[in-house]
C-alpha positions as CSV (number, residue, x, y, z in Angstrom):
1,X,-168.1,14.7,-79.4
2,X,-170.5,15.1,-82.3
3,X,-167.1,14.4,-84.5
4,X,-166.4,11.1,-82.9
5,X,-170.4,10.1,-82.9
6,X,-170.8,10.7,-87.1
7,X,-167.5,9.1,-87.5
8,X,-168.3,5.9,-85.2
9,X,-171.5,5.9,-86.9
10,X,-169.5,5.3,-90.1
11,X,-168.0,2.6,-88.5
12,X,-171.0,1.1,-86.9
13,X,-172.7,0.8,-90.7
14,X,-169.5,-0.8,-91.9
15,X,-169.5,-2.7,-89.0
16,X,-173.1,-3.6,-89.8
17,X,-172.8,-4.2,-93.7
18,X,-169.8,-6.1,-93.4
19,X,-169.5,-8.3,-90.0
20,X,-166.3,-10.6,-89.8
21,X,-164.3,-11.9,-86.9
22,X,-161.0,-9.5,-87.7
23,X,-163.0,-6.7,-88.5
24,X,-165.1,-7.1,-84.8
25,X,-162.1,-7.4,-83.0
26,X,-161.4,-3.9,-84.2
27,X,-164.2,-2.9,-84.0
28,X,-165.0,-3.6,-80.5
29,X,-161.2,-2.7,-79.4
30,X,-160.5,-0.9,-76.8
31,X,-160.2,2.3,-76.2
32,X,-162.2,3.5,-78.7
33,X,-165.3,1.5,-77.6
34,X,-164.7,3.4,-73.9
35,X,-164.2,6.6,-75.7
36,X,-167.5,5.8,-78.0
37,X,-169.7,5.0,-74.6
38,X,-168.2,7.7,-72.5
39,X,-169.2,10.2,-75.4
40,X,-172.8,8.5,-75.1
41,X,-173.2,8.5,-71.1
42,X,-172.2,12.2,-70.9
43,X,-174.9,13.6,-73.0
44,X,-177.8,11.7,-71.3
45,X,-179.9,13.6,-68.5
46,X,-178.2,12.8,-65.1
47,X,-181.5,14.3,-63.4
48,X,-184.0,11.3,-65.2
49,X,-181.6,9.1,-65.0
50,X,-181.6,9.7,-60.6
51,X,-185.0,9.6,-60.8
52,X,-184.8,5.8,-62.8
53,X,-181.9,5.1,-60.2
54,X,-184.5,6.1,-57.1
55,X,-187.6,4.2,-58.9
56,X,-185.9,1.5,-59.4
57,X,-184.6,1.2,-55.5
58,X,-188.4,1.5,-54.5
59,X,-189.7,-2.5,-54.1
60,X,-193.3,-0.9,-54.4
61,X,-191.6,0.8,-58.1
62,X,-193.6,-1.8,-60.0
63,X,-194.6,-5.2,-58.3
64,X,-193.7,-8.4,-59.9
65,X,-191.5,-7.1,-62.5
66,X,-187.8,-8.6,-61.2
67,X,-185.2,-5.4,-60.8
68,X,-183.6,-5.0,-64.3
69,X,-187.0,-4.5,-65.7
70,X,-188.1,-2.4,-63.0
């Protein structure tokens, strides 16, 4: 995985540098943006990220702040 993240990041600086329509179509083609967030969402912390999930459920988590914020 750290392979495909310093290559992507390659890309994602090209990408950056040099934005065009052609060059964004490839660059968000699929699969490789799949393979690119898979590779991401597998080496977060699935324990803090329960614990968000369970917050977040909780109406009392933080009052008056609407659920995506929460």
């Amino acid at each position: 995985m750290e392979r495909l993240g310093r290559a992507w990041g390659n890309v994602s600086h090209l990408n950056a540098v040099m934005d065009a329509p052609d060059l964004r179509e490839q660059y968000n083609a699929k699969p490789a943006q799949a393979d690119i967030v898979l590779d991401r969402t597998v080496t977060q912390n699935e324990a803090l990220y329960a614990r968000y999930k369970d917050l977040a459920a909780r109406p009392d988590s933080a009052p008056g702040l609407p659920p995506a914020a929460r």
